[in-house]
C-alpha positions as CSV (number, residue, x, y, z in Angstrom):
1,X,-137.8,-99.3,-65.9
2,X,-135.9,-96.2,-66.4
3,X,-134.0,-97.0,-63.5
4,X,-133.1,-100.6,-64.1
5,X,-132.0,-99.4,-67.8
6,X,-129.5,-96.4,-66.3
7,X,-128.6,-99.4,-63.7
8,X,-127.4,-101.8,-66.0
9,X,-125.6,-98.6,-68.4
10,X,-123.7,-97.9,-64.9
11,X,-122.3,-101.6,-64.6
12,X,-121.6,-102.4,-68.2
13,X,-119.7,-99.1,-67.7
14,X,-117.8,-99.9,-64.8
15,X,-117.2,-103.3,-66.0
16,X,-115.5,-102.0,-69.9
17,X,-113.0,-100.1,-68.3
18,X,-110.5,-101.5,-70.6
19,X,-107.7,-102.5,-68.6
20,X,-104.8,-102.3,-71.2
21,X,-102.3,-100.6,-68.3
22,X,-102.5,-103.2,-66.5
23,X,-102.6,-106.5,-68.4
24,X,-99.4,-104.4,-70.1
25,X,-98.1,-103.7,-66.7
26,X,-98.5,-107.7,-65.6
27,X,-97.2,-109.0,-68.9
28,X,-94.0,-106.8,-69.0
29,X,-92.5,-104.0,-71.4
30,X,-92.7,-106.6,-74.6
31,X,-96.4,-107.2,-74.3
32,X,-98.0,-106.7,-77.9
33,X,-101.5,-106.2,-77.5
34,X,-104.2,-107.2,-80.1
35,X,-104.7,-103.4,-81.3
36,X,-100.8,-102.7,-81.7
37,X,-100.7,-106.1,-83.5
38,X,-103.0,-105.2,-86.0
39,X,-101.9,-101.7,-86.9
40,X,-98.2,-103.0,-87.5
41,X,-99.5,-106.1,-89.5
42,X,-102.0,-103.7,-91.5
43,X,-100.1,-100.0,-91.8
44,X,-96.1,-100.9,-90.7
45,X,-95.4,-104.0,-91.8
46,X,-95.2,-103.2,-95.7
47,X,-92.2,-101.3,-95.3
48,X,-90.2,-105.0,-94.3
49,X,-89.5,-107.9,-95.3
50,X,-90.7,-110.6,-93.3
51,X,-89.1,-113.9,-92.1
52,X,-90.6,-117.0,-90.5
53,X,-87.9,-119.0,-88.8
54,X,-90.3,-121.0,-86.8
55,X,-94.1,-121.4,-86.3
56,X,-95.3,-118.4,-84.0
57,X,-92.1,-116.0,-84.9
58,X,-91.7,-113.5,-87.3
59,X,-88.8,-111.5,-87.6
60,X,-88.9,-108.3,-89.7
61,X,-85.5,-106.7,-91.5
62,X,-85.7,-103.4,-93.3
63,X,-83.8,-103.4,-96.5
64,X,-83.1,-99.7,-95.7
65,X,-80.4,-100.8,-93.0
66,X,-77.4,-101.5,-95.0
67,X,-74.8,-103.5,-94.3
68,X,-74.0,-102.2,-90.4
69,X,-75.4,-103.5,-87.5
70,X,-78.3,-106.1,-87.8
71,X,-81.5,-104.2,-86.3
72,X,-84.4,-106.6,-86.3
73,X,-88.2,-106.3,-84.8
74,X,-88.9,-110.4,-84.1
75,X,-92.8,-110.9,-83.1
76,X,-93.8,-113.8,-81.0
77,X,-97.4,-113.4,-82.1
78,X,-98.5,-116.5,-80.1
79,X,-97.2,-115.4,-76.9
80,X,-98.4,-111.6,-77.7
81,X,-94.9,-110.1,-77.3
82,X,-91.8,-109.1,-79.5
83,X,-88.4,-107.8,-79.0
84,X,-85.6,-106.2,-80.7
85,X,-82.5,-107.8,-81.3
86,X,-79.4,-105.6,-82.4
87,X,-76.6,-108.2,-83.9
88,X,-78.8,-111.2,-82.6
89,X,-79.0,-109.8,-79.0
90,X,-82.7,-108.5,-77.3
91,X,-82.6,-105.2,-76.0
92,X,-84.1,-104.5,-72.4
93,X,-86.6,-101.7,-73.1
94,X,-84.1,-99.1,-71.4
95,X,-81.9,-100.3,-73.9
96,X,-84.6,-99.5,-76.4
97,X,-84.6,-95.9,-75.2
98,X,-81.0,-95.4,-75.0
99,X,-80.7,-96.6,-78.6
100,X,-83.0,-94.6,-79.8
101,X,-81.8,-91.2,-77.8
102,X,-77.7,-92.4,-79.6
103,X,-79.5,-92.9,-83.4
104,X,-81.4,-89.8,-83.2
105,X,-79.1,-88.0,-81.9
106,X,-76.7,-89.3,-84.6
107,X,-74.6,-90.5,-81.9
108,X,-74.9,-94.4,-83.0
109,X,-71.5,-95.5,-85.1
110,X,-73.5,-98.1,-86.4
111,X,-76.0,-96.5,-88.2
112,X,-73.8,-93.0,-89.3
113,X,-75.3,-92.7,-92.9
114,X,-78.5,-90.5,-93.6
115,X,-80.6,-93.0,-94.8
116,X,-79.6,-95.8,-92.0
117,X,-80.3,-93.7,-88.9
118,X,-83.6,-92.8,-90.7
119,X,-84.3,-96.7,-91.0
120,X,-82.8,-97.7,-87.6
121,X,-85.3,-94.7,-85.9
122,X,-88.4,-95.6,-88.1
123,X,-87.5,-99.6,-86.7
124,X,-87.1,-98.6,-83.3
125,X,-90.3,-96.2,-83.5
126,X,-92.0,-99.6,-84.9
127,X,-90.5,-101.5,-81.8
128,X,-92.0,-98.9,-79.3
129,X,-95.5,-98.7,-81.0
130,X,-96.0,-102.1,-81.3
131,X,-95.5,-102.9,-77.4
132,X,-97.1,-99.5,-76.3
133,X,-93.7,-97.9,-75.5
């Protein structure tokens, strides 16, 4: 009995491995998976304002932003992905990276006041949590 018990411990084991590199790897860099969805919606999301422009999409500004280039986090929570758009384009994840190296570097014209590259980082930190980046 002892052996049928460890047995079935072994396989339900084996089985839970989890899996989360790979459905990430097989969905792309955008993929948003259930956990990441929930911390932004519970812990992140309080810090933006939220907009709907269609059923499925959210698109989150943060008022902290200013006036300068247009940084938003859109969520297609139906298809389990999201992007970032910088003045209405989506940034490739490299892009992500790049933007992120220029505005904390303070290299990014766009976002040259104190309190904007602190806002553009914390949205592009957001970004890179919420689709495991």
């Amino acid at each position: 009995m002892r052996l049928l018990v460890l047995f079935l411990l072994c396989i339900l084991i084996t089985a839970c491995d989890g899996g989360t590199r790979d459905r990430r790897a097989a969905r792309g860099d955008d993929y948003v998976s259930a956990p990441d969805h929930l911390y932004f919606q519970n812990i992140r999301s309080r810090d933006y304002r939220a907009a709907t422009p269609e059923e499925g999409i959210v698109a989150y500004h943060h008022d902290d932003l200013g006036t300068g280039a247009k940084l938003v986090l859109v969520e297609y929570w139906l298809e389990d992905r999201a992007e970032l758009q910088l003045d209405g384009q989506a940034l490739a994840h490299d892009q992500v990276a790049a933007l992120r190296q220029a505005v904390q570097t303070g290299k990014s014209v766009a976002f040259s006041e104190d309190k904007a590259r602190a806002a553009a980082l914390e949205v592009v930190d957001d970004y890179l949590r919420l689709t495991g980046g």
